[in-house]
Each structure stands twice: as C-alpha cells, then as structure tokens.
C-alpha positions as CSV (number, residue, x, y, z in Angstrom):
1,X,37.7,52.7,7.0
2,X,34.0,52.2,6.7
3,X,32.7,48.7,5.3
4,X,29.4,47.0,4.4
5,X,29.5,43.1,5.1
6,X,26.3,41.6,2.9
7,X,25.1,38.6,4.7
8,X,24.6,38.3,8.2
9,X,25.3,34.3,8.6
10,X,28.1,32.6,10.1
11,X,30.9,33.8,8.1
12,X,30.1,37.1,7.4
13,X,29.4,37.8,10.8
14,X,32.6,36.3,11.3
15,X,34.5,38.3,8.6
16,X,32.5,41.7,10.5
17,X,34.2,40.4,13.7
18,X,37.4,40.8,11.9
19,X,37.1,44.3,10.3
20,X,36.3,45.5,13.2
21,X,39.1,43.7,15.2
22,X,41.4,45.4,12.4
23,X,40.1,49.1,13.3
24,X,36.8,49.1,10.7
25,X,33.7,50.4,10.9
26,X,31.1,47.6,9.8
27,X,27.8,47.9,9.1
28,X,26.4,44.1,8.8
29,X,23.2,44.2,6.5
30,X,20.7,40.9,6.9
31,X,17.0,40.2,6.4
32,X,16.1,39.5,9.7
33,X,15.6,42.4,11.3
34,X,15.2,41.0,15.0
35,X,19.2,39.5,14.1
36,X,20.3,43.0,13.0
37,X,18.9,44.3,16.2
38,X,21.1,42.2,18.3
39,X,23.6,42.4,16.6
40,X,23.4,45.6,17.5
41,X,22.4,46.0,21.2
42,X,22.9,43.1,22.3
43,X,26.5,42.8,20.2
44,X,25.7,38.7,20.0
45,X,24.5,36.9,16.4
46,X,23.0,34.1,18.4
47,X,21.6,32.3,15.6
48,X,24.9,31.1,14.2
49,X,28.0,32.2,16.4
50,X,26.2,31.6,20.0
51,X,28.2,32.4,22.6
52,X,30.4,35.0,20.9
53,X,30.3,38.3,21.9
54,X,30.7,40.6,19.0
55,X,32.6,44.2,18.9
56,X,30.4,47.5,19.3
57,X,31.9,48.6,16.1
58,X,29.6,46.2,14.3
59,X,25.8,47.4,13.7
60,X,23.6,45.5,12.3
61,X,21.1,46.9,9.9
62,X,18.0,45.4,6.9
63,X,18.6,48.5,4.8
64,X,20.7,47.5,1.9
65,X,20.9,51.3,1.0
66,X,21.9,52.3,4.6
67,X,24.5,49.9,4.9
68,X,26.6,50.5,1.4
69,X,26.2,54.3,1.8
70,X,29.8,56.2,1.5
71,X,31.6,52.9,2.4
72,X,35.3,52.3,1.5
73,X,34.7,48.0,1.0
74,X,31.7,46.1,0.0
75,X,32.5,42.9,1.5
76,X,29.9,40.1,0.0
77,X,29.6,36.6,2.0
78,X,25.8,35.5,0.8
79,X,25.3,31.9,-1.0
80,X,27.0,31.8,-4.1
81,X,24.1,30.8,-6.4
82,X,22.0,33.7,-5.3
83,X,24.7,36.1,-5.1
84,X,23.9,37.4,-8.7
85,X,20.2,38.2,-7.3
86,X,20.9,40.1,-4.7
87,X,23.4,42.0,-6.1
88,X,22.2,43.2,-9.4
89,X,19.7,45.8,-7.6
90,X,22.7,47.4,-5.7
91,X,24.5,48.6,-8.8
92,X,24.2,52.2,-8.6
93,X,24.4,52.0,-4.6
94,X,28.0,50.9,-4.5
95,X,30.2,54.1,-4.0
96,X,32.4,55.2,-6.9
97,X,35.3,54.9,-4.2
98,X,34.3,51.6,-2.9
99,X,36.0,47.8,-3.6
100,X,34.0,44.7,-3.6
101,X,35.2,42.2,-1.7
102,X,33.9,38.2,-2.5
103,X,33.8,35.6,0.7
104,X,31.8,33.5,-1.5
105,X,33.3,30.0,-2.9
106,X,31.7,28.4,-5.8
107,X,31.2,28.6,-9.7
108,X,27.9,29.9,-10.8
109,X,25.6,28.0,-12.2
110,X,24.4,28.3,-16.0
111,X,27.5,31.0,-16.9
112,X,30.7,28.5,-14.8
113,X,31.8,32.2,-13.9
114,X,33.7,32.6,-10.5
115,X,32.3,34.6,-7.8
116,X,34.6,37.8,-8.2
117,X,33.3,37.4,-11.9
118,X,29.6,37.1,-10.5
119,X,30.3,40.1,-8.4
120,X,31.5,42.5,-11.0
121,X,29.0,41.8,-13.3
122,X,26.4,42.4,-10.7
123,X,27.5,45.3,-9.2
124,X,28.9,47.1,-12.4
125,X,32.9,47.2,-11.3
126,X,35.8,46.3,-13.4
127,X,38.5,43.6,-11.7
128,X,40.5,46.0,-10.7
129,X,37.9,47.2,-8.1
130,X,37.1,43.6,-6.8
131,X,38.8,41.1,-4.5
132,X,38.8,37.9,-3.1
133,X,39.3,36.7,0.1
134,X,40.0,32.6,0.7
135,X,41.7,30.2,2.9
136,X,42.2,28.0,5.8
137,X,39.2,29.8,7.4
138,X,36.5,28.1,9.2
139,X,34.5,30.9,10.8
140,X,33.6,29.2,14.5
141,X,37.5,29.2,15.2
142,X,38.2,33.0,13.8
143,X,35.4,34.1,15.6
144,X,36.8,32.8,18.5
145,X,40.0,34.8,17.5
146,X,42.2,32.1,17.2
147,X,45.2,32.2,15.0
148,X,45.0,31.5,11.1
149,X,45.7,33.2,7.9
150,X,44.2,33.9,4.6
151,X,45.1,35.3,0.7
152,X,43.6,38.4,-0.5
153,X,43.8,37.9,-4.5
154,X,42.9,40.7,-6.4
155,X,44.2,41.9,-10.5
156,X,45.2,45.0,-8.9
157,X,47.8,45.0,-6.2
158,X,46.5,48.2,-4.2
159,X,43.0,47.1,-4.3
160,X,44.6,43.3,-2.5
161,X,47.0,45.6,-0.3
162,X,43.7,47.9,0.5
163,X,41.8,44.6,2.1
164,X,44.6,43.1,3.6
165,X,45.3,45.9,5.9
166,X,41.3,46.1,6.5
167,X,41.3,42.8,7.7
168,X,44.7,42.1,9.3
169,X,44.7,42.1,12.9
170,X,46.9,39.9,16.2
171,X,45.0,36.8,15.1
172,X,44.1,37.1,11.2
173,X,47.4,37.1,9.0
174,X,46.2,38.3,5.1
175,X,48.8,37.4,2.3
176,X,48.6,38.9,-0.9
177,X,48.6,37.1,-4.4
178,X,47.8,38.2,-7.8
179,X,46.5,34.9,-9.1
180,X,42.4,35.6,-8.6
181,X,41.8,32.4,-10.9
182,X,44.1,29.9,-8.6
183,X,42.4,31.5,-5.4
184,X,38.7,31.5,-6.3
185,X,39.5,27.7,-7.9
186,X,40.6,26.5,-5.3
187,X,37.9,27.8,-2.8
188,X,35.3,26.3,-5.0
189,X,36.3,23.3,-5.4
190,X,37.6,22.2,-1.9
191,X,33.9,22.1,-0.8
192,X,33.3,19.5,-3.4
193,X,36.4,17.6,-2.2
194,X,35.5,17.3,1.2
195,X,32.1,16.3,0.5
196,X,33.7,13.1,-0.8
197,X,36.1,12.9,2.4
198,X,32.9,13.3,4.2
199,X,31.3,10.4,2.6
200,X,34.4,8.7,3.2
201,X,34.2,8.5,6.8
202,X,30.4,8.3,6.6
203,X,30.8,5.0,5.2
204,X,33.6,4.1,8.0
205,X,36.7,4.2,5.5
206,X,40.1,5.8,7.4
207,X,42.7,7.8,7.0
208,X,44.2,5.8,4.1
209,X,41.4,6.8,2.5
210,X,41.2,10.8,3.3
211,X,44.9,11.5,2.7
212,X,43.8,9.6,-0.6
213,X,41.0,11.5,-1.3
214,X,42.5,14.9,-0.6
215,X,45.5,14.4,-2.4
216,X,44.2,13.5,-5.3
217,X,41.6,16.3,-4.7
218,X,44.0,18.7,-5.0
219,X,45.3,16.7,-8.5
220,X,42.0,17.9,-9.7
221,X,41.9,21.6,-8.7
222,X,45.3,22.2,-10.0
223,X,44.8,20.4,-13.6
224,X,41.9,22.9,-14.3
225,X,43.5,25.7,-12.8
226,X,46.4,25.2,-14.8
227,X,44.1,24.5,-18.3
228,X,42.7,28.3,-16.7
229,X,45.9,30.4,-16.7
230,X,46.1,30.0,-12.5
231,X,50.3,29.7,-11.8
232,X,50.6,26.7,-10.1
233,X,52.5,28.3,-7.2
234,X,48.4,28.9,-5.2
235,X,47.9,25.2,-5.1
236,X,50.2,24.1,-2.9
237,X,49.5,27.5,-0.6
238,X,47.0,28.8,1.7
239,X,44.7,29.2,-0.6
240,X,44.6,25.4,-1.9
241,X,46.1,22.9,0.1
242,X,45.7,25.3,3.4
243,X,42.0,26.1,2.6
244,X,41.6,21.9,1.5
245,X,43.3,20.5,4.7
246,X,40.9,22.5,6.9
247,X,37.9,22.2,5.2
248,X,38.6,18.4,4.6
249,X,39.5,17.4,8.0
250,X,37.5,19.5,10.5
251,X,33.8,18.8,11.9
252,X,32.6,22.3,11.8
253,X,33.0,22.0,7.9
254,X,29.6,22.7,6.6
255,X,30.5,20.4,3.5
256,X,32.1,17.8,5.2
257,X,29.8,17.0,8.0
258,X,26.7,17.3,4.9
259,X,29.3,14.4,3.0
260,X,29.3,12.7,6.4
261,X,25.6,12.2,6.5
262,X,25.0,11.1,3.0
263,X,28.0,8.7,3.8
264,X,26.2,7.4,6.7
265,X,22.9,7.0,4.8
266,X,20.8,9.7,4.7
267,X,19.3,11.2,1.5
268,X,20.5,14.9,0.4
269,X,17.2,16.4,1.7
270,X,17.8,15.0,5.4
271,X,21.4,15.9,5.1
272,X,20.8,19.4,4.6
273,X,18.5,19.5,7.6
274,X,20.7,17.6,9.5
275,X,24.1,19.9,9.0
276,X,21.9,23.2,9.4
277,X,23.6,25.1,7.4
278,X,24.5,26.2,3.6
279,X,26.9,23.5,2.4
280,X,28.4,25.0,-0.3
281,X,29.2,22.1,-2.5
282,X,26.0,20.9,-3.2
283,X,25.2,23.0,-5.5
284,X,28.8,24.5,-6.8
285,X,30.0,20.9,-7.4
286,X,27.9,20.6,-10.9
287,X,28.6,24.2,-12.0
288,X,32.2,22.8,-11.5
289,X,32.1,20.1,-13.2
290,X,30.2,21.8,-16.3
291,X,33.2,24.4,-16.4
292,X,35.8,21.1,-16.3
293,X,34.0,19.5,-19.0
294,X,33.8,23.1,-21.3
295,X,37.7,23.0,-21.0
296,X,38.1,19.1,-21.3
297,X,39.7,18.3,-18.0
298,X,38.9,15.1,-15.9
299,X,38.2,15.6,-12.5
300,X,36.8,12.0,-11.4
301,X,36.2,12.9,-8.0
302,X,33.9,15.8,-8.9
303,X,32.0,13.7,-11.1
304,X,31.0,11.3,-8.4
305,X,30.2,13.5,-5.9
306,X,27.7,15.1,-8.5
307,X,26.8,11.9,-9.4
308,X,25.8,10.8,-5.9
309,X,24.4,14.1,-5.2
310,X,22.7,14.4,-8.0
311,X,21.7,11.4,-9.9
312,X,21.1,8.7,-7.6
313,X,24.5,7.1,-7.5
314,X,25.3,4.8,-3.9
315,X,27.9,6.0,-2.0
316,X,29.5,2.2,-2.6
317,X,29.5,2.4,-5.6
318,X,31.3,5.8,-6.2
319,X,34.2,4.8,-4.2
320,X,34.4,1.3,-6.3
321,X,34.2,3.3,-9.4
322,X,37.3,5.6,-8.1
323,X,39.6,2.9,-7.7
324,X,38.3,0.9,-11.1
325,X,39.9,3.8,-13.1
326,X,42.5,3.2,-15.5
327,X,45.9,2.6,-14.0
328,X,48.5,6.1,-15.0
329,X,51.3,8.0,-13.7
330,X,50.5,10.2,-10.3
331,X,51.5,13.2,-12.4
332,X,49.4,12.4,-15.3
C-alpha cells in the first residue's frame, strides 16, 4: 500500500513512522525542503522527533503532486485551521482509488465543521471515502514505538477496516468504530480540556483538582456529542476518556504544557513561544464553543478557557467562577 502523509511535523512524521512499521510505502510531503531531504537520506526529522531514527520506507518530498500520485491513503496531519487552505488546491490530485485519512483535532472555525467534514469538502470526497484516526496517541512515545492504541472511525466500515490494517503493527493496536461524530468530538475538545488541567497546575492546584477537571471535562464532550447523534458508547473509550487521560496528564502534551504556562503567568503570546509547538486548543477551543452555543449546550469549562485565552480573563478568576456555578445533579 502506497500513502501520502501531508505535514511533515511531529505527528505526521510520527503517523509515517507507523505506515511504514505496518508494511506502507510513505511518501511524507513538507515545505521545507532541507527537512524532506533528511528525511530522506539521512532517515532522521531532527526538527521535531530528534533522536529517532526513521524507516527507509519513508521519503520525504515538497511536491504536493509527487507525493499524492497513484496513492492508496491520503493521510492529512497539518493544523486544523489551515487544513481547508491547503487542501482545496489538491482536489483533482487525489486518486479516484484513494481514502483521506484526518490526524487533525479541532472544529473549524467560521463553519463549526469537524475536520473529516473540512477534509471532504476540500478535497471533493464523499464520507464514505474519508476516515479519522484519534486516541491516546502522543507522538514522542509512538515514535519511540512503545505500546498504545487508537480508533479508526469512518461511515463506511471497509474504508475504517482499509486504514486500520495500514497502520496496525507490534506496537500500534487500531480499533474500529462507526461513530465519526463521537471520535472527531472527542479529539477536539480534549485539547481544550487540558488546557484548563494545564492551567491548573500552573497555578499550583493538585490532583483534586485535575481528576476534577477531567471528569467533568469529559461531562462536556459527551453532552454535545450526545445533542450531535455521537452514541455514548465513544466517550468512555479510547477515543474520549483514553485520548483525555493522556493528553490531560502527560508533559509532552502540546496543549497542556501551553495551559501550564498561562497558569504560571505568562501571556498567550509567550506561551506559544515557550511550548514550541502548535497547541491545538488555542484556536479550536472558540470554534467549539460557537458549535456548543449553535446547539444550546453548556460547556463551562470551554467557556473559560476561551475566556482566558481570549478575552482577558485571570486564571484566578476562571477557577472561582467554576466552582461559583449553580449547585445540580452530577448527571445533569
């Protein structure tokens, strides 16, 4: 099998690693063309995996037409909010045989669509020819080929059963499930979730405080994925609470250790520099909140983060403004 992994960063050089682990042939496309060359020769994305040494079934490559020519998978791991961008001028590239695959987590903003949503449109497919791939799946560890699994989610069952044998290998287990809305839900809004753990512990608060956070984080995923047509059965799966737990609780989270910095002080623009890398959440977590509030659902956490994030709001304050809410059942 012959795939195309768009964006050369951290994950999708990752995700290449595990294609080609799995028996692929991956042609990793990027804009820098002294990265592609590495990757290439040298087998090494030094910029954001040092250290690893990469498979010679990956070549790197700047040329977008090269790379999507007669592939089987178009696998797409670029930032969410430019994913529409990049995409749109590869529509009549993508092979009438090929699937799209989405890495990306988030909502776009200005349309609340989900990234398989954002992909189809761009590229021209119908759901049936797009898939998502989410979970407990930070990409320092995978890359280091330790043990973890994943969900491939797709509308059509041979297009999910199609990427989870590309990908599955002796240390990345894929699970398939039909619910696309649950998965891509859940993978959005976990980055916004542990930007408030992060924030959290920036400001010194515990564990009390994090299972707190995260349990009631996932409260707020599932109530609009439910208001969405997602089953419930995702949340409490790899997907949600696996993907949530891992993302919340580890270091190398992009969006936690960006939370952790703004807890700790620092405004948004030195916490970007600081965590040197895309943090997700920053941007997702108001296209979030703007589909939550289109379909009338309360997620308080979401609000603050965007509120903190976004319109000036002290990190004190948003936690004393969580705990002043009205009193209710824990199933409300």
């Amino acid at each position: 099998m012959i795939a195309a992994v768009l964006g050369s960063g951290a994950w999708g050089t990752t995700f290449a690693q595990v294609l080609a682990d799995a028996g692929c042939t991956v042609r990793l496309w990027g804009r820098d063309e002294a990265l592609a060359a590495r990757i290439t020769t040298e087998h090494e994305n030094d910029r954001y995996l040092p250290g690893i040494v990469l498979s010679a079934g990956i070549t790197g490559t700047t040329d977008v037409r090269a790379a999507v020519d007669d592939v089987d998978l178009v696998v797409v791991a670029i930032p969410s909010q430019s994913a529409r961008a990049t995409l749109e001028p590869l529509r009549d590239l993508i092979p009438d045989k090929a699937v799209a695959v989405s890495l990306m987590k988030g909502v776009e903003l200005s349309t609340d669509q989900r990234m398989s949503q954002v992909v189809g449109d761009a590229l021209g497919l119908p759901p049936d020819r797009v898939a998502v791939v989410s979970g407990p799946n930070l990409a320092g560890e995978i890359a280091q080929r330790q043990p973890t699994a994943t969900v491939v989610s797709s509308s059509d069952p041979q297009t999910a059963a199609l990427v989870a044998r590309a990908c599955s290998s002796g240390y990345f287990r894929p699970y398939t499930n039909p619910d696309v809305v649950g998965v891509e839900l859940c993978g959005a809004v976990k980055n916004v979730i542990a930007l408030a753990v992060g924030m959290a512990q920036g400001r010194g608060f515990g564990f009390n405080t994090t299972a707190t956070v995260i349990t009631r984080g996932l409260a707020e995923i599932t109530r609009l994925g439910l208001v969405l047509g997602a089953d419930a059965e995702t949340f409490p799966g790899l997907a949600g609470m696996g993907d949530l737990m891992a993302t919340c609780a580890s270091p190398s989270s992009r969006n936690h250790t960006l939370g952790k910095h703004i807890g700790q002080g620092m405004t948004l623009d030195e916490a970007i520099v600081a965590t040197g890398g895309t943090a997700e959440g920053v941007k997702s977590c108001r296209s979030v909140l703007e589909l939550a509030r289109s379909v009338d659902v309360d997620m308080p956490i979401t609000e603050a983060v965007v509120a903190v994030l976004h319109e000036g709001l002290p990190v004190g304050e948003m936690a004393r403004g969580l705990l002043a809410r009205p009193q209710k059942s824990e199933k409300a």
